[in-house]
DSSP file (Angstrom, degrees, kcal/mol; ACC not computed):
  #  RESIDUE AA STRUCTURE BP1 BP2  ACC     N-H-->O    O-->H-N    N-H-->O    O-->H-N    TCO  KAPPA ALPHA  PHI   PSI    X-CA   Y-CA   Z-CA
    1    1 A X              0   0    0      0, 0.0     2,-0.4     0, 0.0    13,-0.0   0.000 360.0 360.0 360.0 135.6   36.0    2.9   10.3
    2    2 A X        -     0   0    0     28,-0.1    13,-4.6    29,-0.0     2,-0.5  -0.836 360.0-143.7-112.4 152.6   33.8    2.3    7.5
    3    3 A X  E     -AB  14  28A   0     25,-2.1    25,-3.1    -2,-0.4     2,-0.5  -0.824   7.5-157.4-111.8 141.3   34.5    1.8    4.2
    4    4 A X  E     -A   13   0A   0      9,-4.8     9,-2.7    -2,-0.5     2,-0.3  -0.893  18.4-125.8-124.3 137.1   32.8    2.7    0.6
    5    5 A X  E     -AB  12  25A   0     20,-2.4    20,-1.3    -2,-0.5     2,-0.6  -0.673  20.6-144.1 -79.1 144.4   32.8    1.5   -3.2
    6    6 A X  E     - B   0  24A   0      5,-2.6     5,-0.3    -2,-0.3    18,-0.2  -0.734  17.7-176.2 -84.5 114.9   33.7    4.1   -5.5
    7    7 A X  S    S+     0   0    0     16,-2.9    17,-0.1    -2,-0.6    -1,-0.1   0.352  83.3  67.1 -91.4  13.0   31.3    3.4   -8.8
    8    8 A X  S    S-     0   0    0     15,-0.3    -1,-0.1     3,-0.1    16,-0.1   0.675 126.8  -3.7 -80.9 -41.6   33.2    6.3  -10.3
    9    9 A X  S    S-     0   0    0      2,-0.1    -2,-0.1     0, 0.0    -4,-0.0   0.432  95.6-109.2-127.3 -21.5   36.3    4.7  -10.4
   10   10 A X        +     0   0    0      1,-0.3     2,-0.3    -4,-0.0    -3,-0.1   0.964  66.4 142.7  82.3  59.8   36.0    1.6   -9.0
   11   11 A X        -     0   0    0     -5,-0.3    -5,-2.6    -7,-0.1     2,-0.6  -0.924  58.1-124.7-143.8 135.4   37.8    2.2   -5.9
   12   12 A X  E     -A    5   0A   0     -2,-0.3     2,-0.3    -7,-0.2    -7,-0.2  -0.816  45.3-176.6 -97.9 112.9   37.4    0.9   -1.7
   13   13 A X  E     -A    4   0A   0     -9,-2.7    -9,-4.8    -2,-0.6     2,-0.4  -0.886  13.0-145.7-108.5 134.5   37.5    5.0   -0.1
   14   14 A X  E >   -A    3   0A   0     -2,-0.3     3,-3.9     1,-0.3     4,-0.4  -0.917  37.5 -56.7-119.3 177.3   37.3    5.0    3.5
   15   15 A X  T 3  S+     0   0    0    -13,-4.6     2,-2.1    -2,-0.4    -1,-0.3   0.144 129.5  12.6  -7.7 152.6   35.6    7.5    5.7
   16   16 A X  T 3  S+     0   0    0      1,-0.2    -1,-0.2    -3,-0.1    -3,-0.0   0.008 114.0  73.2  96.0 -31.3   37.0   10.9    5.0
   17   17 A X  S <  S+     0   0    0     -3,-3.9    -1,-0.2    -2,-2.1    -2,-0.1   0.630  70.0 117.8 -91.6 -18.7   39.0   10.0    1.4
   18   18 A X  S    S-     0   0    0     -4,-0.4     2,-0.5     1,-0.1     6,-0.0  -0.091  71.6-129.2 -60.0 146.9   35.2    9.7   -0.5
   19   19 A X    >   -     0   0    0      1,-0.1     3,-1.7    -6,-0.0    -1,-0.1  -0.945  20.7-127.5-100.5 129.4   35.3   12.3   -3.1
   20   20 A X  T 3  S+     0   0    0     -2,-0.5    -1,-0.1     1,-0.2    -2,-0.1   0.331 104.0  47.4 -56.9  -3.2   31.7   14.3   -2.5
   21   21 A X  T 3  S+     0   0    0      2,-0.1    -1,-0.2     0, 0.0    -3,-0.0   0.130  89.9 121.6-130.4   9.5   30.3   14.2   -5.8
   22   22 A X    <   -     0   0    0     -3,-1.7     2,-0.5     1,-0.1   -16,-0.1  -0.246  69.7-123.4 -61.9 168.2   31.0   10.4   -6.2
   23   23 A X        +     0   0    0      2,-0.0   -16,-2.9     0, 0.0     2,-0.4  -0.991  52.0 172.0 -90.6 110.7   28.3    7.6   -7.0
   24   24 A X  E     -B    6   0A   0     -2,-0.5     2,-0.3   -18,-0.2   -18,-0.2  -0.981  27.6-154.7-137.6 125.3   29.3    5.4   -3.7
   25   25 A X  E     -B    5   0A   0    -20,-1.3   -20,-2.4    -2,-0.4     3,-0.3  -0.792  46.8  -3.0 -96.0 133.1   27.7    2.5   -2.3
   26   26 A X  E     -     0   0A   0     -2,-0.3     2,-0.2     1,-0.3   -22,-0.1  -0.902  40.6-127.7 149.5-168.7   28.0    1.5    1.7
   27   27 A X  E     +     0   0A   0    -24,-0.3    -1,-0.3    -2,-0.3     2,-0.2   0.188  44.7 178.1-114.7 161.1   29.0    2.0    4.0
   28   28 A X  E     -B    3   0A   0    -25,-3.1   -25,-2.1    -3,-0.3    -1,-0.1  -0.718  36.1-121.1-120.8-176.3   30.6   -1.6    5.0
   29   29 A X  S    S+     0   0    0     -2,-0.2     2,-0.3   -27,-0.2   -26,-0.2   0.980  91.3  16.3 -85.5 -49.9   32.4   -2.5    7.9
   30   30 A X  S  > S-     0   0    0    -28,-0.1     4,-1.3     1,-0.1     5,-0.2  -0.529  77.0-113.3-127.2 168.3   35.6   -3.7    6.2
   31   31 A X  H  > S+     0   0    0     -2,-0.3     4,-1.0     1,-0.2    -1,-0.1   0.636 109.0  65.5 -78.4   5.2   37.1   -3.3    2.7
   32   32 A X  H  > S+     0   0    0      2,-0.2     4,-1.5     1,-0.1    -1,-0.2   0.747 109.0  47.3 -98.6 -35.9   37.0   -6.7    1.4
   33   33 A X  H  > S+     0   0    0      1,-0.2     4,-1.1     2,-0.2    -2,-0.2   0.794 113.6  44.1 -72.9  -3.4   33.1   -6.0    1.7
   34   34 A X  H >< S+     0   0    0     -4,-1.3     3,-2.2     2,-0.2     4,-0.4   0.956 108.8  54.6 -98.7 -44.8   33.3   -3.0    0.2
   35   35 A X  H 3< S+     0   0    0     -4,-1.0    -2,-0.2     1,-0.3    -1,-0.2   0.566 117.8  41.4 -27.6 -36.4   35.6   -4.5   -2.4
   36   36 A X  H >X S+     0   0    0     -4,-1.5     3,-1.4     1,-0.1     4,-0.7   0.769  77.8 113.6 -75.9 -45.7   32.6   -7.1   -2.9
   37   37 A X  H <X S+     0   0    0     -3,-2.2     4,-1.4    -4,-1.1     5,-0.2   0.585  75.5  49.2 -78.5  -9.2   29.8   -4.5   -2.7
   38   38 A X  H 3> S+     0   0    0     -4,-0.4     4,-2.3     2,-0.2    -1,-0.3   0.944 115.9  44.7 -93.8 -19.5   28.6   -5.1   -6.8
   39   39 A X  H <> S+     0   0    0     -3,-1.4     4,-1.9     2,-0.2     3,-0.2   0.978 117.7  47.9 -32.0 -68.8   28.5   -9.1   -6.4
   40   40 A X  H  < S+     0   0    0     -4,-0.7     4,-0.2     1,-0.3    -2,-0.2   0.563 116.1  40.1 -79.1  -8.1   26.7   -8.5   -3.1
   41   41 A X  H  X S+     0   0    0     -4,-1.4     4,-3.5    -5,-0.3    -1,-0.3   0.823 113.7  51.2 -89.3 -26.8   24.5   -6.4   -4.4
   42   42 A X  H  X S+     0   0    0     -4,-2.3     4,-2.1     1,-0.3    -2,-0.2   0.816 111.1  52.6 -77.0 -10.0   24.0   -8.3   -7.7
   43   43 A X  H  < S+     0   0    0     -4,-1.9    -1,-0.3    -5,-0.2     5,-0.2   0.865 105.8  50.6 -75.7 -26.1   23.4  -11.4   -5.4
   44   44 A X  H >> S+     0   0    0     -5,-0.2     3,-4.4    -4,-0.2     4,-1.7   0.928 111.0  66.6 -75.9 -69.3   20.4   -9.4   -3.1
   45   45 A X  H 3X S+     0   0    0     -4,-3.5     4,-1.0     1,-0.3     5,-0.3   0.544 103.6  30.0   2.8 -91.1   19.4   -8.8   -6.8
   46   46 A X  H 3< S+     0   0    0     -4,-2.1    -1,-0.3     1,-0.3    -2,-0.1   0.200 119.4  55.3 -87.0  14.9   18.5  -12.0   -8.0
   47   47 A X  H X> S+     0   0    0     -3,-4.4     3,-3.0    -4,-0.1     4,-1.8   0.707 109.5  46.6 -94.3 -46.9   17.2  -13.4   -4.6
   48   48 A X  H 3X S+     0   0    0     -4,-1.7     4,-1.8     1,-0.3    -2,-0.2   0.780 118.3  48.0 -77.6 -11.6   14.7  -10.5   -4.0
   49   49 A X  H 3X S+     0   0    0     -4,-1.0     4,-1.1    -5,-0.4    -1,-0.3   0.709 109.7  46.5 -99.1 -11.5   13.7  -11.2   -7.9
   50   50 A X  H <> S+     0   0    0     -3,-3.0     4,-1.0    -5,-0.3     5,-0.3   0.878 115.9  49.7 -91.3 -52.3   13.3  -14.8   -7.6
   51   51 A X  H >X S+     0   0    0     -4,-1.8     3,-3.3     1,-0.2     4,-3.2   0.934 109.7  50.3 -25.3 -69.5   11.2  -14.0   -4.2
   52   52 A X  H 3X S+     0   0    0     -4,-1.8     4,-2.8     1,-0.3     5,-0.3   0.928 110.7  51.9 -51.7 -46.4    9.1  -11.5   -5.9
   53   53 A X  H 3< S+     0   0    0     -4,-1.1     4,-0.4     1,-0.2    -1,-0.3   0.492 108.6  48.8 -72.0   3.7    8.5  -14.2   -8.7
   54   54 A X  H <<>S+     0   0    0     -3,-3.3     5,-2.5    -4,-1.0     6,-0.3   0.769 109.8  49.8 -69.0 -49.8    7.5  -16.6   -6.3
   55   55 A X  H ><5S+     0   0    0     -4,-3.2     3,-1.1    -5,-0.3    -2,-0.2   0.810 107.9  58.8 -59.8 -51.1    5.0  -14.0   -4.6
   56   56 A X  T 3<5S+     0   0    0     -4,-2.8     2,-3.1     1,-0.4    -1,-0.2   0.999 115.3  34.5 -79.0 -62.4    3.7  -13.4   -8.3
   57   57 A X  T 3 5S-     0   0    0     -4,-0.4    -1,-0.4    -5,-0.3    -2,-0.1  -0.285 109.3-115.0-107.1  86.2    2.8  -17.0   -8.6
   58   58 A X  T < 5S+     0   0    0     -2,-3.1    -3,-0.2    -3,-1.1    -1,-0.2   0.445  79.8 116.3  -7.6  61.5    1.8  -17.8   -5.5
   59   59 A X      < +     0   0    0     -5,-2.5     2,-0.4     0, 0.0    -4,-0.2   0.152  37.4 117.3-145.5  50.6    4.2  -20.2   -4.7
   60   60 A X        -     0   0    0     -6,-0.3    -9,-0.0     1,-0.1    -2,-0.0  -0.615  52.0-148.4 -93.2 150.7    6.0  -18.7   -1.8
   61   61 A X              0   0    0     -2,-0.4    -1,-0.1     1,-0.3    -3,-0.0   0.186 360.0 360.0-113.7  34.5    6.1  -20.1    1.3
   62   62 A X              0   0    0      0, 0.0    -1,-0.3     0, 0.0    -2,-0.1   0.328 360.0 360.0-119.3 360.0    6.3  -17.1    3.5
């Protein structure tokens, strides 16, 4: 079963319940991640921006 956050209401939909015209991020495995997903996304955020601002001044070490 997967689960999705609702940014429409702010609501954990699984499979089948999503309303079709929703803004919905997922799917995740379980509902505490989906229940997470604007943290976890604002956490990929501000690693993938700190990367890129390593990258910019060349002091990334990948």
């Amino acid at each position: 079963m997967a689960y999705w956050y609702n940014l429409t209401n702010g609501q954990v939909q699984k499979d089948g319940e999503t309303d079709p015209k929703a803004d919905l991020m997922g799917p995740y495995d379980t509902e505490d991640a989906a229940r997470n997903a604007l943290a976890t996304a604002k956490q990929k955020t501000e690693a993938w921006d700190a990367e890129d601002r390593e990258w910019n001044e060349g002091t990334s070490s990948t």
